[in-house]
C-alpha positions as MATLAB code, in Angstrom:
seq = 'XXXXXXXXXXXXXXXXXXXXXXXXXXXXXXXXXXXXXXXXXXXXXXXXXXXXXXXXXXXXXXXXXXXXXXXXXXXXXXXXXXXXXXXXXXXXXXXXXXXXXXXXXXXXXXXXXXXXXXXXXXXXXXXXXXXXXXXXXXXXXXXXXXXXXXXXXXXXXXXXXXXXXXXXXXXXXXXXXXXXXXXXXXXXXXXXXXXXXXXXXXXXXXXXXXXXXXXXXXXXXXXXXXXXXXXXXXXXXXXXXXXXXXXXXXXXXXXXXXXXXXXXXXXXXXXXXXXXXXXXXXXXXXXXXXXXXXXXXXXXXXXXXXXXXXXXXXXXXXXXXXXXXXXXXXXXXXXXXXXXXXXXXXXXXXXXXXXXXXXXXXXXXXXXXXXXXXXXXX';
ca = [
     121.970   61.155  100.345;
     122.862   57.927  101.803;
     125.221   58.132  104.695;
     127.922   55.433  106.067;
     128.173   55.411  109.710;
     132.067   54.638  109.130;
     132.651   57.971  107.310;
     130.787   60.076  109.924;
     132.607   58.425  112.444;
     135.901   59.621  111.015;
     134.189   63.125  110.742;
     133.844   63.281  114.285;
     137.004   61.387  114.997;
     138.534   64.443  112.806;
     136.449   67.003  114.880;
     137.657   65.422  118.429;
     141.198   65.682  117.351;
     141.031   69.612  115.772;
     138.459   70.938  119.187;
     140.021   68.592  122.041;
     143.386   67.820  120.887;
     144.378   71.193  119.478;
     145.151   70.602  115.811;
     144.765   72.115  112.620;
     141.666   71.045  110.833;
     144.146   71.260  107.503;
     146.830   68.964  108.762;
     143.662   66.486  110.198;
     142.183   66.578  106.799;
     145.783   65.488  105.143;
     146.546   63.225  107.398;
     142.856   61.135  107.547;
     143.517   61.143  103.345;
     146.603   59.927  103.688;
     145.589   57.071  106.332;
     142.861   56.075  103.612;
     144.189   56.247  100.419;
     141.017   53.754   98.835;
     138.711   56.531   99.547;
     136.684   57.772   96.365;
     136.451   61.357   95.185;
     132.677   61.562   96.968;
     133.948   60.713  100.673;
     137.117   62.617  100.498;
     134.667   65.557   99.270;
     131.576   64.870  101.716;
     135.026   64.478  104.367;
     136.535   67.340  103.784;
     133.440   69.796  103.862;
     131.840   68.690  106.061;
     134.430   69.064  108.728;
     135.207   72.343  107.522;
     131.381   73.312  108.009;
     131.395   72.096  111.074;
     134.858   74.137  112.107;
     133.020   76.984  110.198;
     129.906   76.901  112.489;
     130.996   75.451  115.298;
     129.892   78.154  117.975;
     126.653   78.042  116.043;
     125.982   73.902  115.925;
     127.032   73.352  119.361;
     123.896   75.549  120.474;
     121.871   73.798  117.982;
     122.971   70.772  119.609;
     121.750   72.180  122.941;
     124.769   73.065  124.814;
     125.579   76.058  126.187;
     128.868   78.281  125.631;
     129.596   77.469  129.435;
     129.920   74.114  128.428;
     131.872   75.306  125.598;
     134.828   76.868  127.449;
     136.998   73.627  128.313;
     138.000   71.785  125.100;
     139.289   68.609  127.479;
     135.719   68.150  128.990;
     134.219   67.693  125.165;
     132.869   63.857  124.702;
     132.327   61.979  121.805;
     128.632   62.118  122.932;
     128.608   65.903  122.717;
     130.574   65.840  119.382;
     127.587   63.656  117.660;
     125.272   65.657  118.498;
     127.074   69.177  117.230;
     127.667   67.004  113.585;
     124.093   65.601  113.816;
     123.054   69.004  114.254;
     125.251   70.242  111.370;
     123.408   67.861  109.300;
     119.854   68.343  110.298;
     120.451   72.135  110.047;
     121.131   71.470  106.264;
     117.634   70.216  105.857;
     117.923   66.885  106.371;
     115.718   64.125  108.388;
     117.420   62.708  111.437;
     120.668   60.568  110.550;
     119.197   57.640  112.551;
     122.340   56.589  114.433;
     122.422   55.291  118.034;
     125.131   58.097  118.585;
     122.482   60.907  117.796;
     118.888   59.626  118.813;
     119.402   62.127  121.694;
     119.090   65.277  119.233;
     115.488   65.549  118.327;
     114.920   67.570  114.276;
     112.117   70.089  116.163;
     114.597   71.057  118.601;
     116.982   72.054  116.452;
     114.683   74.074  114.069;
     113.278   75.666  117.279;
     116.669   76.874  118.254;
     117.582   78.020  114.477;
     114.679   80.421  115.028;
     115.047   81.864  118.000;
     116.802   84.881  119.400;
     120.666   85.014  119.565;
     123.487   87.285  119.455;
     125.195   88.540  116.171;
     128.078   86.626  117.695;
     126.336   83.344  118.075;
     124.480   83.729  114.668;
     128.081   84.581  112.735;
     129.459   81.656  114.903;
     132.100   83.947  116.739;
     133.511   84.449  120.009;
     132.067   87.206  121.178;
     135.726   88.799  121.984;
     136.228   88.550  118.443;
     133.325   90.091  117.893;
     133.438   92.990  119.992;
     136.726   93.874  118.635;
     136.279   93.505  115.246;
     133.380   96.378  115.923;
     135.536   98.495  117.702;
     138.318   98.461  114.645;
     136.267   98.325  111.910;
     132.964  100.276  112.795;
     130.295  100.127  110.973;
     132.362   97.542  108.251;
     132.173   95.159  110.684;
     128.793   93.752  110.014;
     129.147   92.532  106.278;
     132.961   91.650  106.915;
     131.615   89.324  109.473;
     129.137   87.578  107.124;
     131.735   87.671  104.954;
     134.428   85.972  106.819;
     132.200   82.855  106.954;
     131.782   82.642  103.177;
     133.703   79.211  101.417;
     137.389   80.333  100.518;
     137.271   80.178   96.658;
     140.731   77.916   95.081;
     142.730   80.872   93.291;
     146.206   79.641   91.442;
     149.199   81.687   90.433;
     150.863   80.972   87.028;
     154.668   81.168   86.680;
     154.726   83.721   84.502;
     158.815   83.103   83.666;
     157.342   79.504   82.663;
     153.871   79.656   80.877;
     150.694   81.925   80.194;
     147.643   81.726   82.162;
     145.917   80.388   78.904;
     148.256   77.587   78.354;
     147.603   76.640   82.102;
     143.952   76.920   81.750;
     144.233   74.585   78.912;
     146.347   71.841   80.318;
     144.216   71.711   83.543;
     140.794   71.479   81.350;
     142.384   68.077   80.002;
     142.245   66.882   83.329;
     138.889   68.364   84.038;
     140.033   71.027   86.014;
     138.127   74.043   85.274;
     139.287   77.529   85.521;
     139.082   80.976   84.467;
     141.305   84.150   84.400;
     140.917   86.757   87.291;
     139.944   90.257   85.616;
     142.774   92.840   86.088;
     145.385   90.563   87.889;
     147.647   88.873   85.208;
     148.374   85.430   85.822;
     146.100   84.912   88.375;
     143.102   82.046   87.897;
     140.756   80.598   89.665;
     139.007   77.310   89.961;
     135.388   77.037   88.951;
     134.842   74.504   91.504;
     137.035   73.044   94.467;
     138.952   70.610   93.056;
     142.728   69.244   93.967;
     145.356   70.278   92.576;
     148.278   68.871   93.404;
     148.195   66.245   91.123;
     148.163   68.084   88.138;
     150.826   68.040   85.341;
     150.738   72.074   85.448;
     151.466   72.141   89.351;
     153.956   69.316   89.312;
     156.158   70.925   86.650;
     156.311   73.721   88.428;
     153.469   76.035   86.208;
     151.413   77.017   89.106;
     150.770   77.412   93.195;
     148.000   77.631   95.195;
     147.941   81.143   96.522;
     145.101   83.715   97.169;
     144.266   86.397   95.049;
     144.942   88.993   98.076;
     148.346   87.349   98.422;
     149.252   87.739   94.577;
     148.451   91.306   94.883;
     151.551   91.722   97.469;
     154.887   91.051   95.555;
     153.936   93.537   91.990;
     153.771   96.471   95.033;
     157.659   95.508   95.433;
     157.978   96.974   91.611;
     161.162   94.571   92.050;
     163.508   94.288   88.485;
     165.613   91.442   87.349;
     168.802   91.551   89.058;
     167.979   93.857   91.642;
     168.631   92.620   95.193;
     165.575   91.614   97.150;
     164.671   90.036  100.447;
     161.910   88.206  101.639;
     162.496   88.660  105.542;
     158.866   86.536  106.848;
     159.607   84.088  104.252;
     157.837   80.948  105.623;
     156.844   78.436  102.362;
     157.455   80.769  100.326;
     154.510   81.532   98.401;
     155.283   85.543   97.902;
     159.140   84.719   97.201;
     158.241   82.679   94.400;
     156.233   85.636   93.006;
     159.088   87.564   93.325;
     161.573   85.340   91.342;
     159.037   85.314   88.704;
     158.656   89.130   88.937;
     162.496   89.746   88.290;
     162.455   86.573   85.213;
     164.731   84.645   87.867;
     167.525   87.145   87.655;
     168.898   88.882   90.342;
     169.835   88.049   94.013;
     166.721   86.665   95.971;
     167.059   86.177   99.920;
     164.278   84.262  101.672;
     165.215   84.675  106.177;
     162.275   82.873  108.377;
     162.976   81.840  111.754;
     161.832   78.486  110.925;
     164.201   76.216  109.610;
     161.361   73.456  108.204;
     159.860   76.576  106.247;
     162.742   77.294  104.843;
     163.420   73.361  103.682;
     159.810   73.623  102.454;
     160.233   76.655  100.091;
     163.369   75.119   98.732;
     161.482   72.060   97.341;
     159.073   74.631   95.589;
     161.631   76.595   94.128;
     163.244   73.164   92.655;
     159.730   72.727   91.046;
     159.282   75.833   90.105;
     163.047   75.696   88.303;
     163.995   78.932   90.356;
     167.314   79.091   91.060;
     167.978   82.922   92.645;
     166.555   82.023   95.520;
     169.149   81.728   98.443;
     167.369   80.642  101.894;
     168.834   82.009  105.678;
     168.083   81.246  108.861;
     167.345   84.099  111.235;
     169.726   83.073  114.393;
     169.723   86.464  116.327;
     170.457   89.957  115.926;
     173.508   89.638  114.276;
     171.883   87.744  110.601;
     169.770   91.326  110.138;
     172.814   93.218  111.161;
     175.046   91.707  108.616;
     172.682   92.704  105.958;
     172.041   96.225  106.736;
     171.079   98.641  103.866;
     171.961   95.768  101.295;
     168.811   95.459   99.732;
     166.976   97.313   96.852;
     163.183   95.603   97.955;
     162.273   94.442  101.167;
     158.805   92.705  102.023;
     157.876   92.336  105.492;
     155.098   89.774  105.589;
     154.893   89.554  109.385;
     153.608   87.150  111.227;
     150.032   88.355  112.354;
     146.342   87.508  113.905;
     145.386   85.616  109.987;
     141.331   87.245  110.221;
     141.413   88.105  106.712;
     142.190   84.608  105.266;
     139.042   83.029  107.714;
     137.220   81.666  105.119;
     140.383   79.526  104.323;
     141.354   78.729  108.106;
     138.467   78.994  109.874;
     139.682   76.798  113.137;
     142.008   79.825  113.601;
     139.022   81.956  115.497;
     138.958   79.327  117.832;
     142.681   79.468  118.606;
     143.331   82.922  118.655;
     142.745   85.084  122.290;
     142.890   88.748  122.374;
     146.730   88.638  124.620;
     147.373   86.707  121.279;
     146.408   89.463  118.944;
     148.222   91.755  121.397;
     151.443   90.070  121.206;
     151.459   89.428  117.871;
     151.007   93.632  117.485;
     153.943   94.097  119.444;
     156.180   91.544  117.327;
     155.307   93.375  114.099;
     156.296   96.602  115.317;
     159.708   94.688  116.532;
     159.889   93.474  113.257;
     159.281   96.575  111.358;
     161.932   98.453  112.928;
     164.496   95.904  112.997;
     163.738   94.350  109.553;
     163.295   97.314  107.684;
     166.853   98.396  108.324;
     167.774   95.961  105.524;
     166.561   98.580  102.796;
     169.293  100.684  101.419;
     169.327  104.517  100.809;
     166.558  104.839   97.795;
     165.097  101.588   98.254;
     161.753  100.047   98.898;
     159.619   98.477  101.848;
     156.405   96.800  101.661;
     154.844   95.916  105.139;
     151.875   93.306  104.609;
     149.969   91.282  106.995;
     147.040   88.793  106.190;
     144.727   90.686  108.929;
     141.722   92.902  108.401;
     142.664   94.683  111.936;
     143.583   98.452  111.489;
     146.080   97.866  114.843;
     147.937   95.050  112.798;
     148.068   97.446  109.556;
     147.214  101.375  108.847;
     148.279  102.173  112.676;
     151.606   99.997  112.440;
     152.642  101.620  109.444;
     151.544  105.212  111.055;
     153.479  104.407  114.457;
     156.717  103.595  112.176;
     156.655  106.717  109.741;
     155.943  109.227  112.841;
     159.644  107.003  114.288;
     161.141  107.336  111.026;
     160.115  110.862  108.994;
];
């Protein structure tokens, strides 16, 4: 494959701002698409996974590179130099010759082979911090190895058809004429997913409002609800709104449908996909204190607690997020879901349902949060 310097150059520029500057490789990969709209289908592709390889592996390339996790520890001292060498090794590691730039004539192809075959830690080899590591071993025992190889996998693209709007067959069909491949997901109705990566977005199905990007773990949340049109539900960890929509579809957009975040802009967000989606029991509420939850005690038939939490199980989708997260993180984020669960859930009236979900594989952020709350609350 032929390479232009100008497009690894942005890869790196892209990998500079996510490791040194502190953003999300997602909103880096938007915004570098957006800032080069004249870029063909292959660079956006090549673009796009490569960084996210590179976020992927990154523990694992810088040591092919030749730098130690020492030199690791303090983002602001990474140079450009250094950031070369870890894509250069990225790309040699593939099987390729050396890319030949000036940048990387440093980074010899033995050297890197040499260190792919020699002796590391687990940690290093799943490209982990070894934090991470060690606690994922202590909560998950002997899971822990294959959920590790596992978390590094490629996220596969799964959709959710509204169901109030069209069939998963009709919007198989309409995204085939646009070369879009999919197929249904066995035992989860309305649920497809993409045969290959492709985007989305575009699509007539998505813009009229037929279908959202949303994991197949996530689409698995809302039927638990067993929520009926014109029952009264809220949505208390809102955010976009992926799971609310689900719900609206779940009760044929009838009913009373309350979406509360603490974030305003989520809030603004999920109102723009409800317009799309031509759901209009949706009402959206600010969390402002104490006094929002308190007004809404016992007024609701469903409540789903999607709490904010650590985000391991969804790796293979955000994979910068291992590099972000600390273990006072995790531990603070524990405590706010037990806050959460005990103030949220008095929203449920006498009879009524609560779901608690979190996107974490962690038994402290799940099974033991849910066991702390019943022993509270017999």
């Amino acid at each position: 494959m032929r390479l232009h310097y100008h497009l690894v150059a942005q890869i790196v520029a892209a990998l500079r701002e996510i490791f040194v500057e502190g953003r999300y490789a997602d909103r880096v990969i938007e915004k570098t698409f957006k800032e080069r709209p004249k870029w063909g289908a292959r660079d956006r592709r090549l673009f796009a996974e490569s960084v996210y390889d590179v976020v992927r592996w990154w523990r694992w390339y810088w040591h092919l590179a030749g730098f130690s996790d020492k030199a690791l520890a303090d983002a602001a001292t990474i140079t450009d130099r250094q950031l070369w060498a870890v894509w250069a090794a990225y790309w040699m590691a593939q099987g390729n010759e050396s890319p030949g730039f000036d940048e990387t004539k440093g980074l010899k192809l033995d050297a890197v082979r040499e260190r792919q075959e020699g002796k590391v830690s687990p940690a290093l080899r799943a490209s982990l911090p070894d934090w991470l590591d060690e606690l994922g071993a202590a909560e998950l025992g002997d899971d822990w190895k294959d959920t590790r190889k596992a978390l590094n996998d490629q996220a596969p693209v799964f959709l959710r058809v509204n169901l109030a709007r069209a069939t998963a067959e009709q919007v198989i069909e309409m995204l085939a004429a646009e070369e879009i491949a999919a197929v249904p997901v066995k035992g989860m109705e309305g649920t497809i997913k993409l045969r290959e990566r492709k985007q989305v977005f575009s699509s007539k199905a998505f813009k009229e409002g037929l279908i959202e990007v949303q994991d197949a773990g996530s689409q698995k949340i809302a039927p638990l609800l067993q929520a009926e049109p014109g029952m009264r539900v809220a949505d208390t960890c809102a955010g976009g709104g992926g799971k609310t929509l689900h719900l609206a579809a779940l009760m044929q957009n009838k009913g009373r449908l309350l979406a509360l975040d603490v974030h305003q802009w989520k809030l603004d967000e999920l109102r723009k996909r409800a317009r799309r989606a031509k759901v209009d029991c949706v009402e959206t509420r600010l969390i402002e204190g104490s006094k929002t939850l308190k007004r809404l005690a016992g007024a609701f038939d469903r409540v789903l607690l999607d709490v904010p939490c650590s985000g391991l199980g969804v790796l293979r989708r955000n994979p910068d997020a291992k590099w972000k997260l600390s273990r006072e993180e995790i531990e603070r984020l524990t405590k706010l879901q037990s806050d959460i669960l005990e103030s949220h859930s008095r929203l449920v009236k006498p009879g009524g349902k609560l779901v608690y979900a979190t996107c974490s594989i962690l038994p402290q952020e799940n099974e033991r949060q849910v066991e702390r709350f019943l022993q509270a609350h017999p």
